[in-house]
C-alpha positions in Angstrom: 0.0 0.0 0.0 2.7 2.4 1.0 4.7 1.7 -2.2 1.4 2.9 -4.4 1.5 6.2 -3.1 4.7 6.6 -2.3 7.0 7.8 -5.5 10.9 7.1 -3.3 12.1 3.6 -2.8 10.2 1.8 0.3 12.4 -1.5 2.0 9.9 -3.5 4.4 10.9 -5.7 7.3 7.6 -8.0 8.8 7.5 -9.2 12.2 5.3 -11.8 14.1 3.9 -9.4 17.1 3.9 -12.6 19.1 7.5 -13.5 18.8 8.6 -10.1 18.7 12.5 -9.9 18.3 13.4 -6.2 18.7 16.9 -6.2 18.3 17.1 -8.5 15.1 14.8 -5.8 13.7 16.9 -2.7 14.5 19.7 -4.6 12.7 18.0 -5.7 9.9 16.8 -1.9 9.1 20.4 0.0 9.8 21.7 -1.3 6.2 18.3 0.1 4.4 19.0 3.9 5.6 19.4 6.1 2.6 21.3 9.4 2.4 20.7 11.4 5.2 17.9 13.7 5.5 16.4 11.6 2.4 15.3 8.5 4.5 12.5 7.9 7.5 10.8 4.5 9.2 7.3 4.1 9.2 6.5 1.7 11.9 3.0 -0.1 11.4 2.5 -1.8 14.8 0.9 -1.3 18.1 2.2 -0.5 21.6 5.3 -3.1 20.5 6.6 0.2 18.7 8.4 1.0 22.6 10.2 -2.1 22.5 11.1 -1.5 18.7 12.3 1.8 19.6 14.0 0.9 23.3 16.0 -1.3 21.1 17.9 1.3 19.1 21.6 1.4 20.2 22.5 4.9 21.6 25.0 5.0 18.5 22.8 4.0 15.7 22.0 5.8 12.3 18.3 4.9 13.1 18.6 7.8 15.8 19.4 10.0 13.1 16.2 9.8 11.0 12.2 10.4 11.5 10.7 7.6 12.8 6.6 7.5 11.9 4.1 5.7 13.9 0.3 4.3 12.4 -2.6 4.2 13.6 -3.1 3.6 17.5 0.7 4.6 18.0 -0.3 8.3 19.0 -2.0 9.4 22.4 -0.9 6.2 24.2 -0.1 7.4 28.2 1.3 3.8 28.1 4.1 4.7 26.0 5.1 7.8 27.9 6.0 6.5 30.7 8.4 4.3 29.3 11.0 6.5 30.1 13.3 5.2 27.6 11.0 5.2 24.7 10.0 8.9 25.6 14.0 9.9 25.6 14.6 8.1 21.9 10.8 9.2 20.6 11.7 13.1 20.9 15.2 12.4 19.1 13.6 10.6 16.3 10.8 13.0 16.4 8.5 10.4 16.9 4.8 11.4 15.7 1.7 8.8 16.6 -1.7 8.6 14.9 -4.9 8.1 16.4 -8.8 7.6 15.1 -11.0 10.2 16.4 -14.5 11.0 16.3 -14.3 14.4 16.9 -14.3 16.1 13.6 -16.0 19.3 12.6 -19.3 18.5 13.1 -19.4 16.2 16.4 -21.9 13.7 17.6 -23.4 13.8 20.8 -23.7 10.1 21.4 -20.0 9.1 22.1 -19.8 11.5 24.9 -22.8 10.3 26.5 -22.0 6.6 26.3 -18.8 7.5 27.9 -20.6 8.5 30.7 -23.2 5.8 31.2 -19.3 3.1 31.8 -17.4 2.7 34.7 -15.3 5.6 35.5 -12.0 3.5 34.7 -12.5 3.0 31.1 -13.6 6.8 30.3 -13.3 8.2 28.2 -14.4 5.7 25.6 -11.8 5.8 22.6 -12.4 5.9 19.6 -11.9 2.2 19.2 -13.9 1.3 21.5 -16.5 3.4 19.6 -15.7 1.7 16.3 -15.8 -2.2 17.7 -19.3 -1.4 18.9 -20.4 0.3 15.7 -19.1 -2.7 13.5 -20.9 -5.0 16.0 -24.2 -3.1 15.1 -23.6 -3.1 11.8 -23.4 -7.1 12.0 -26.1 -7.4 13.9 -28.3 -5.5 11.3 -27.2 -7.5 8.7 -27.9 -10.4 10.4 -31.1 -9.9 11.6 -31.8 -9.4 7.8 -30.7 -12.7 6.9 -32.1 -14.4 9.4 -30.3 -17.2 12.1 -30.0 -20.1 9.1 -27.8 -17.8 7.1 -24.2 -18.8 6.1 -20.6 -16.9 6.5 -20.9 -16.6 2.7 -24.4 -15.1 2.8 -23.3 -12.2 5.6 -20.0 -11.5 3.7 -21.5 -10.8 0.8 -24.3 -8.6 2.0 -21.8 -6.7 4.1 -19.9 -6.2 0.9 -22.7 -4.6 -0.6 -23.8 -2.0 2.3 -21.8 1.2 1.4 -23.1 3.3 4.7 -24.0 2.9 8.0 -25.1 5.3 10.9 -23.6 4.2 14.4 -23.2 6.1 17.8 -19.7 7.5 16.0 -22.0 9.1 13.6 -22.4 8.1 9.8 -19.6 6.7 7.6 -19.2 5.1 4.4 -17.6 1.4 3.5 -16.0 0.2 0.6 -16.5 -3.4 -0.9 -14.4 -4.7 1.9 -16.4 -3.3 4.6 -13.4 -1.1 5.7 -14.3 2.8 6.5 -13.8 5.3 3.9 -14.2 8.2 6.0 -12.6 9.3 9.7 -11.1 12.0 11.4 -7.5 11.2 12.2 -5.2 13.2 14.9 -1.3 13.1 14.8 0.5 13.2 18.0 4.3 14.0 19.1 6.3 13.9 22.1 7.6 16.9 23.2 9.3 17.4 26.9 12.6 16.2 29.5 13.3 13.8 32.2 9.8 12.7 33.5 7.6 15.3 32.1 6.9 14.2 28.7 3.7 14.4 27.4 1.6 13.9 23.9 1.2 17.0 22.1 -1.3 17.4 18.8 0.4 18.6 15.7 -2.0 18.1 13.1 -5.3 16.8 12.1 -6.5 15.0 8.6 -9.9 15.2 7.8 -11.7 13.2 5.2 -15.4 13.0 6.2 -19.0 14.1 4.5 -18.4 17.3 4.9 -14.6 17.8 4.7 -12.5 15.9 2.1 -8.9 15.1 2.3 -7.7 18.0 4.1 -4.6 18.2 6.6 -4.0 21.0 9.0 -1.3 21.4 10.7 -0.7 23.4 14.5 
């Protein structure tokens, strides 16, 4: 995906998150750095990215560069208090994603479900927001099949449904019943010793009423 949209020269390295081997990582990526000030990492992974990171030898070209996290990689408290990940993370200029539903034009009904859960899982996330929505969305299109219906029968009428209004508000799928709208917010740590902290630097917008745009802070 990243090589379709990306014109430079992209090297990948997989990992089994399971079996995570941190260091063999790190060594595998050092000989794929480019000229410097032409290369970056993009790291698609979840809280794992700390022990990617904490694995960087103080000496290391991988210091030198940008490091970029997905999805789920920005916000985290978790990952700031990793004391070592927050003291590479500002030197690599670290910056996180994270799904929100606050967009332009907010919905009322995340907030409120936040408050109606116990007070230590507030406030929802996002996530948490978008399991339950996709859980509606199977139950409706089960309930139109009926109980004797097959895996292939719901597959291919969730295929087929191309919106869907959930307590996130409405958004629109594509033939693999994947969003194709959301409100995205990048994060970066900025800070010293044990005051680090998650600061916003940007938003991309690409809902109903806003296409494609990015603006930075």
């Amino acid at each position: 995906a990243i090589k379709s949209v990306f014109k430079g020269n992209v090297d990948f390295i997989s990992y089994d998150v399971n079996k995570l081997d941190a260091k063999s990582l790190i060594e595998k990526a050092v000989p794929m750095i480019g000229k410097k000030g032409k290369s970056a990492v993009l790291v698609i992974s979840f809280e794992e990215v700390a022990e990617i990171i904490n694995a960087i030898p103080g000496n290391s070209p991988l210091l030198d560069i940008q490091w970029f996290g997905c999805e789920g990689t920005g916000n985290v408290n978790r990952l700031i208090a990793d004391r070592e990940f927050t003291d590479k993370a500002t030197r690599i200029r670290f910056i996180g994603a994270s799904f929100s539903h606050s967009g332009r034009y907010k919905t009322s009904l995340p907030y409120a479900l936040s408050a109606s859960i116990n007070a230590g899982f507030r406030p929802l996330s996002g996530y948490g927001i978008n399991i339950y929505d996709a859980f509606s969305l199977l139950t409706e299109a089960l309930s139109g099949l009926g109980p004797s219906a097959s895996g292939a029968d719901l597959w291919n009428l969730l295929k087929r449904i191309n919106y869907f209004g959930g307590i996130g508000g409405p958004f629109e799928l594509d033939g693999n019943s994947d969003r194709t709208t959301g409100f995205f917010r990048f994060y970066s740590i900025f800070g010293k010793e044990n005051k680090y902290q998650w600061n916003l630097i940007a938003d991309y917008e690409n809902t109903f009423s806003v296409r494609g745009v990015l603006t930075t802070y």
